[in-house]
ROMI-767197 format. One record per atom (N, C-alpha, C): residue in three letters; x, z, y. Coordinates in steps of 0.05 Angstrom, whole numbers, padded with zeros to 5 digits, always signed. Layout:
% residues N
ALAXZY;...
% end
This chain:
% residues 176
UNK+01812+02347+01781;UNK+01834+02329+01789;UNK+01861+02343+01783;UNK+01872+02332+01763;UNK+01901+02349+01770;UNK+01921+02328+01780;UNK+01944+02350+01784;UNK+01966+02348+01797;UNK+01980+02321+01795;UNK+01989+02304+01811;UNK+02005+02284+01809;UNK+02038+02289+01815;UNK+02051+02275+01794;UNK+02074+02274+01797;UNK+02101+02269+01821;UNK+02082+02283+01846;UNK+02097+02280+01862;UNK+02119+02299+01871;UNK+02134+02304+01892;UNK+02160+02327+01897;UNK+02139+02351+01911;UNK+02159+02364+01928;UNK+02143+02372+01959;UNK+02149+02356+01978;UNK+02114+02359+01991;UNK+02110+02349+02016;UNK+02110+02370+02033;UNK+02127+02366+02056;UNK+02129+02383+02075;UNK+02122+02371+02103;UNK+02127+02375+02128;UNK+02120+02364+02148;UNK+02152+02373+02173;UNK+02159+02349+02191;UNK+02184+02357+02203;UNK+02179+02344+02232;UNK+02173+02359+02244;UNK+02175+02343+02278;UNK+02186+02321+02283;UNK+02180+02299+02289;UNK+02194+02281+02296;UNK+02204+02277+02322;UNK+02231+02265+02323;UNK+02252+02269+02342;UNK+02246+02239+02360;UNK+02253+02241+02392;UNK+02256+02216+02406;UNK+02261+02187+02384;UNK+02284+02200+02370;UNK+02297+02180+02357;UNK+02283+02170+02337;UNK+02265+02173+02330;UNK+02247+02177+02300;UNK+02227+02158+02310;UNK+02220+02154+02340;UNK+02195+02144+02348;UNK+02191+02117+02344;UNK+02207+02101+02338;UNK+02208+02064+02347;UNK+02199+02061+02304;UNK+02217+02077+02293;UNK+02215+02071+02258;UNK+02179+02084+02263;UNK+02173+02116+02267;UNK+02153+02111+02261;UNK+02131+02099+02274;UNK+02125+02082+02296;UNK+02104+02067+02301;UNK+02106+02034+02288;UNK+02128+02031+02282;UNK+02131+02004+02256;UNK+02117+02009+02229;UNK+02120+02042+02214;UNK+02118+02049+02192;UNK+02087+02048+02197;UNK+02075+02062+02215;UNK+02052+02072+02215;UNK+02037+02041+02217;UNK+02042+02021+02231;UNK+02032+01988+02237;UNK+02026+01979+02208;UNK+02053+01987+02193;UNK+02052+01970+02170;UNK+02033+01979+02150;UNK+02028+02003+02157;UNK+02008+02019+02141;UNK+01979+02020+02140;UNK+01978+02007+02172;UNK+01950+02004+02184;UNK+01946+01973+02175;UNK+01968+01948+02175;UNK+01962+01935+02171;UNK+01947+01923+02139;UNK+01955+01943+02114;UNK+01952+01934+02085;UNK+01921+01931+02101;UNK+01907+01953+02106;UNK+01876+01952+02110;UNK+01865+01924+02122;UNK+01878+01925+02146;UNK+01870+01898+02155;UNK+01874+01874+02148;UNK+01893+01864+02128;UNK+01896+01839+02112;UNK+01886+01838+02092;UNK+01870+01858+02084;UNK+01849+01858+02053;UNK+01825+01860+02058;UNK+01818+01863+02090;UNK+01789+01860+02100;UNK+01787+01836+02114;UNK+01805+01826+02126;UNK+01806+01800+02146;UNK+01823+01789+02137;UNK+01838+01784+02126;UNK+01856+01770+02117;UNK+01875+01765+02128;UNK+01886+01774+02155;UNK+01910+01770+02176;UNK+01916+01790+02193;UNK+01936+01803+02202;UNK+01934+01809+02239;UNK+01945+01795+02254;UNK+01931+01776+02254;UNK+01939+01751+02281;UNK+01938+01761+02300;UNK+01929+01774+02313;UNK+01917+01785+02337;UNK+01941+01804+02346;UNK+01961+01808+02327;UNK+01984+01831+02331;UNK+01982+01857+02321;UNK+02009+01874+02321;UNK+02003+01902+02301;UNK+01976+01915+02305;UNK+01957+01929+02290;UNK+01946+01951+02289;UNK+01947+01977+02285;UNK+01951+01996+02292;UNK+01945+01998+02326;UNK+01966+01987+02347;UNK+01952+01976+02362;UNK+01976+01957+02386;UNK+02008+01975+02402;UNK+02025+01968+02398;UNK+02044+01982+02405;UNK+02032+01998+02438;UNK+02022+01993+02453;UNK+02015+02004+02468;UNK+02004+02033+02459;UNK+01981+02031+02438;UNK+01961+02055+02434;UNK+01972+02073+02427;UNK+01995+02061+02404;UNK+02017+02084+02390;UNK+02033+02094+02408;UNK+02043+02088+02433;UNK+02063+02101+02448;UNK+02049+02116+02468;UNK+02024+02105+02471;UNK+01997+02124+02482;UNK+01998+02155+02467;UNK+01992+02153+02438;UNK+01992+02171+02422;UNK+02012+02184+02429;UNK+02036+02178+02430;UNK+02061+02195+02430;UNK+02064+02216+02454;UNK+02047+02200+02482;UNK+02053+02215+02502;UNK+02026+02234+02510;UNK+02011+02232+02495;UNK+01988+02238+02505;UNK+01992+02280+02507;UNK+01972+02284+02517;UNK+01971+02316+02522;UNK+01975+02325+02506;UNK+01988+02347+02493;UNK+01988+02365+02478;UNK+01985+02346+02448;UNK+01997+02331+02446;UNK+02012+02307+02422;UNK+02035+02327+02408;UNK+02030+02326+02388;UNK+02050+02335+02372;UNK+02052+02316+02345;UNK+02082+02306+02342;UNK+02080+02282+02329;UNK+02103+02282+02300;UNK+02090+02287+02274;UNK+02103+02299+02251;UNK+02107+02277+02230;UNK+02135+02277+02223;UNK+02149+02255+02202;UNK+02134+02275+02173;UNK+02121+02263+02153;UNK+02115+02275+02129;UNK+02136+02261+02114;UNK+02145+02284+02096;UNK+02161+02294+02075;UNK+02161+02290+02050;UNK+02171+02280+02033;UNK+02175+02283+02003;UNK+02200+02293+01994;UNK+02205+02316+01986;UNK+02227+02319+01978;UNK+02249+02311+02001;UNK+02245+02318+02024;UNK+02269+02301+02048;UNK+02262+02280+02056;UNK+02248+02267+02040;UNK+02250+02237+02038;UNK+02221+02230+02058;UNK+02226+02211+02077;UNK+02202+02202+02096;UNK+02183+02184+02081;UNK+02161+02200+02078;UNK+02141+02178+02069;UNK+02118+02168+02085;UNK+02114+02179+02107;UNK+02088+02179+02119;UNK+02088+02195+02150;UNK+02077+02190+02161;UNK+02069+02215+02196;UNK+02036+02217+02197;UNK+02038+02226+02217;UNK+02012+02241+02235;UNK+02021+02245+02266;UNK+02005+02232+02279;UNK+01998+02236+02304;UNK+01980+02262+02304;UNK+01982+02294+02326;UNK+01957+02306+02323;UNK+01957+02318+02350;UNK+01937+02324+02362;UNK+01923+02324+02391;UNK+01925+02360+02387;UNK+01945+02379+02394;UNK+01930+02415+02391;UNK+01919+02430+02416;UNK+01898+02426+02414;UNK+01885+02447+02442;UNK+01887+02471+02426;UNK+01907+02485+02440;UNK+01902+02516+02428;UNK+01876+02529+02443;UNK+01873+02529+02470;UNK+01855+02550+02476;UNK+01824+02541+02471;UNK+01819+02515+02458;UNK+01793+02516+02454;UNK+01793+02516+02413;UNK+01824+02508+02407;UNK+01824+02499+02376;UNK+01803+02500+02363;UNK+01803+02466+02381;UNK+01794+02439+02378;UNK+01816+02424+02371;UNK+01824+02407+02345;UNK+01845+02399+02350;UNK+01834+02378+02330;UNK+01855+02347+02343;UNK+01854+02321+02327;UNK+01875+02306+02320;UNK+01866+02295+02287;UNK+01883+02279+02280;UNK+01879+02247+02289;UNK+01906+02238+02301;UNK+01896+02211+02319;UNK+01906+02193+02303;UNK+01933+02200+02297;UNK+01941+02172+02271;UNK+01948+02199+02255;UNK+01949+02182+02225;UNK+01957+02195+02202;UNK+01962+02170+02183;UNK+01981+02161+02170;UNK+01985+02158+02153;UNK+02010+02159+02127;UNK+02006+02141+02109;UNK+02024+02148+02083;UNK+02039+02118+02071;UNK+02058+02109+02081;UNK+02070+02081+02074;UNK+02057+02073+02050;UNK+02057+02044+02046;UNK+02036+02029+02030;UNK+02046+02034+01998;UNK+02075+02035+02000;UNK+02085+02034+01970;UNK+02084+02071+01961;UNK+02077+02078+01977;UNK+02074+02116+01968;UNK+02044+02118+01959;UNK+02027+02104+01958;UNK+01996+02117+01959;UNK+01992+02109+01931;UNK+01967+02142+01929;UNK+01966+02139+01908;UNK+01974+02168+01882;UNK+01991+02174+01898;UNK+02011+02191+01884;UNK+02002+02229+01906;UNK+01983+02231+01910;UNK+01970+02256+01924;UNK+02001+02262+01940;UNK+02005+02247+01962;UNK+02025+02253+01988;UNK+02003+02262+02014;UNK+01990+02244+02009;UNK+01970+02247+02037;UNK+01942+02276+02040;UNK+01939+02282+02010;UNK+01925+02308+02000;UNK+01955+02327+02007;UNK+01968+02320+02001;UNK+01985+02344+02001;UNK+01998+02354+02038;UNK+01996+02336+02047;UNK+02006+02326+02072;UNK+01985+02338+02092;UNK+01963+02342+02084;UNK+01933+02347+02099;UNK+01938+02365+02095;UNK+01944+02386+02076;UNK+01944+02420+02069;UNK+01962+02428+02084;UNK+01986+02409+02084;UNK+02011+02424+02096;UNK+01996+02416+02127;UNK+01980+02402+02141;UNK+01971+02404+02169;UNK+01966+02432+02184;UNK+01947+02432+02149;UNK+01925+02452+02161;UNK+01937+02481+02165;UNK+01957+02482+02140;UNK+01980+02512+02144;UNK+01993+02515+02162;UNK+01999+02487+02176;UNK+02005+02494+02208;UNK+02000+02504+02227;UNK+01972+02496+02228;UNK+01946+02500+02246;UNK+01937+02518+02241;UNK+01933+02540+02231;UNK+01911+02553+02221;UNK+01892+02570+02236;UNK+01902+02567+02259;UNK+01883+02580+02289;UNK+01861+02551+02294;UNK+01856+02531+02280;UNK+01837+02511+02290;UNK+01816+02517+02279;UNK+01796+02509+02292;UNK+01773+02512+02284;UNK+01757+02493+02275;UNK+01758+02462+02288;UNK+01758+02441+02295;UNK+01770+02423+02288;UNK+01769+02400+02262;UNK+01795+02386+02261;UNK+01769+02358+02272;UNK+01778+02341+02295;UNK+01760+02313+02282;UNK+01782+02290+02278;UNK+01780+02260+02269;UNK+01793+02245+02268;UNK+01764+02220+02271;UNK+01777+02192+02268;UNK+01765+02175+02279;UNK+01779+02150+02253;UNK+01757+02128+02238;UNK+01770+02107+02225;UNK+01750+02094+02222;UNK+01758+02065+02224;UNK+01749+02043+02222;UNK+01730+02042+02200;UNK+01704+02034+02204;UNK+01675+02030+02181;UNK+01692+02009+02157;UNK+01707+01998+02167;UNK+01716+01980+02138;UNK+01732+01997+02116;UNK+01746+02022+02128;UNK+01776+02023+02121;UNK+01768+02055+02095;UNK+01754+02039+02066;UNK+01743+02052+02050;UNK+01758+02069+02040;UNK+01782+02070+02037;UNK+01799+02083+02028;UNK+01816+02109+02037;UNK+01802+02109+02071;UNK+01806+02121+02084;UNK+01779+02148+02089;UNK+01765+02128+02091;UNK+01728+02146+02086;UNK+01731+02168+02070;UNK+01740+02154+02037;UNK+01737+02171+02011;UNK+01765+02192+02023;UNK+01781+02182+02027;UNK+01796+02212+02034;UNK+01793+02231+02049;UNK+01785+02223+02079;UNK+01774+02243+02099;UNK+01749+02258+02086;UNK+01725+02241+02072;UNK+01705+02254+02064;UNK+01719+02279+02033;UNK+01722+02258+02016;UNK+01718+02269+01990;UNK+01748+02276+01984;UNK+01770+02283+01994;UNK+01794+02300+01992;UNK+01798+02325+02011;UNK+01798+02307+02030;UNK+01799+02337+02055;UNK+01775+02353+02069;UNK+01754+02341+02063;UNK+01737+02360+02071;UNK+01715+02352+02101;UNK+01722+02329+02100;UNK+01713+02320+02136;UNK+01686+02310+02129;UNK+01670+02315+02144;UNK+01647+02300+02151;UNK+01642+02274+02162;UNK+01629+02259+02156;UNK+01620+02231+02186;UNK+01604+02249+02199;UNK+01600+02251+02220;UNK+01586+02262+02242;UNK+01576+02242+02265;UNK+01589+02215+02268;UNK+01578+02194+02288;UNK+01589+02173+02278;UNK+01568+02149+02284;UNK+01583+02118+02276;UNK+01584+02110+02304;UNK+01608+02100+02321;UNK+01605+02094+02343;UNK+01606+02055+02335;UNK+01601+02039+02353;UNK+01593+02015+02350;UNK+01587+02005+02370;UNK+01578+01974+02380;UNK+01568+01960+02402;UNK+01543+01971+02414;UNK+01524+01986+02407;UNK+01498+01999+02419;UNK+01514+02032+02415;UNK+01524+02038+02410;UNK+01528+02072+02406;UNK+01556+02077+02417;UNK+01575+02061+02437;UNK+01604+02062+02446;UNK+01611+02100+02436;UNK+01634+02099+02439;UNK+01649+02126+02448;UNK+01655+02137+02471;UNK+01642+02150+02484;UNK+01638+02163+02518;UNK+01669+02179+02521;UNK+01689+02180+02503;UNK+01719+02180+02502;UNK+01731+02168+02503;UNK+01725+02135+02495;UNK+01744+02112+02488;UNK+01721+02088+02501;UNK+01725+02092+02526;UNK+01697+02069+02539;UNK+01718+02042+02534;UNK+01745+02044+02531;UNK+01757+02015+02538;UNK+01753+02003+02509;UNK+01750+02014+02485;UNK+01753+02012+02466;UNK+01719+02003+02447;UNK+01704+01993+02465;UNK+01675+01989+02462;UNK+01672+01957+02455;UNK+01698+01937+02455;UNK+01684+01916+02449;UNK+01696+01908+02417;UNK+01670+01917+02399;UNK+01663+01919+02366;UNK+01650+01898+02363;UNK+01658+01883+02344;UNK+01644+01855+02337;UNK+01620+01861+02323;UNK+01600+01850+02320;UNK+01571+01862+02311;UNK+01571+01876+02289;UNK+01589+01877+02269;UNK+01592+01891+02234;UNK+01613+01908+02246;UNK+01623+01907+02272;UNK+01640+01934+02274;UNK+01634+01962+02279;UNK+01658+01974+02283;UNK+01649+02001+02297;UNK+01669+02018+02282;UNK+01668+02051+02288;UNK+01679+02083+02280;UNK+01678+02092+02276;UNK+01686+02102+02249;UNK+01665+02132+02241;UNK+01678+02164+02257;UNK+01666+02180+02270;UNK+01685+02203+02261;UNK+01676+02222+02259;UNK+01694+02233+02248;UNK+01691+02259+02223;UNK+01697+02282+02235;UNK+01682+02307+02219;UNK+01691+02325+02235;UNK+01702+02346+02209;UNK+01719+02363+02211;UNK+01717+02386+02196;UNK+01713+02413+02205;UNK+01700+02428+02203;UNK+01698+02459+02209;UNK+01709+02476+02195;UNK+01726+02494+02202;UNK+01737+02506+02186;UNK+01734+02535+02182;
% end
């Protein structure tokens, strides 16, 4: 694979002020998937403004605007337990008109140069969301390790158990 024509990607903390643009950016990002599998989000953004402001406050949340050249292309929500590093990526993504162009490969490296005391990376995505599979698997390095679903729930996310029969989660793990 070589190199794509992109700048540097870097990674920049995101500020109070940063928070309202990126849970719109990140919706709109989550949404391409869901209007090319279902054809709508009637139902309202994905993930629900609720979950994303969940994300934001959650324990040991650390929440990073990705970089192009200065330029905002993308975030990551990430969960850091230092004393067990165990650590998770909860949202991640790369705006719809950027993909494509190795931001989100590049964006994962710059994670991991962050982190480099983890041991543990897991993340969690939707059985539909193929594009997301082939990257966690076949770019960064993650495994499927569980399909969670209507007979197999997530004993972390009990509220989050009602999966329409072709639904469900994969998540991945990486060891590092």
């Amino acid at each position: 694979m070589t190199d794509s024509p992109t700048g540097q990607v870097t990674l920049d903390l995101a500020t109070d002020a940063d928070l309202p643009r990126f849970r719109t950016d990140l919706q709109a990002a989550f949404a391409t998937a869901v209007v090319e599998t279902f054809g709508s989000v009637d139902e309202g953004p994905i993930p629900s403004d609720e979950d994303v402001v969940a994300s934001f406050k959650a324990p040991n949340a650390v929440i990073h605007r990705i970089l192009e050249d200065g330029r905002w292309v993308g975030g990551a929500v990430l969960s850091i337990d230092a004393a067990t590093r165990h650590n998770s990526l909860d949202f991640f993504y790369v705006n719809a008109d950027e993909l494509g162009r190795g931001i989100g490969r590049k964006a994962w490296a710059a994670i991991e140069a962050c982190y480099p005391d983890t041991e543990v990376w897991t993340t969690h995505t939707p059985y539909f969301e193929k594009r997301n599979i082939h990257f966690y698997v076949n770019i960064c390095g993650f495994h499927i390790v569980e399909y969670h679903h209507a007979r197999h729930p997530d004993p972390d996310h009990p509220a989050e158990q009602d999966f329409p029969d072709d639904g469900g989660m994969f998540r991945f793990e990486k060891r590092m």
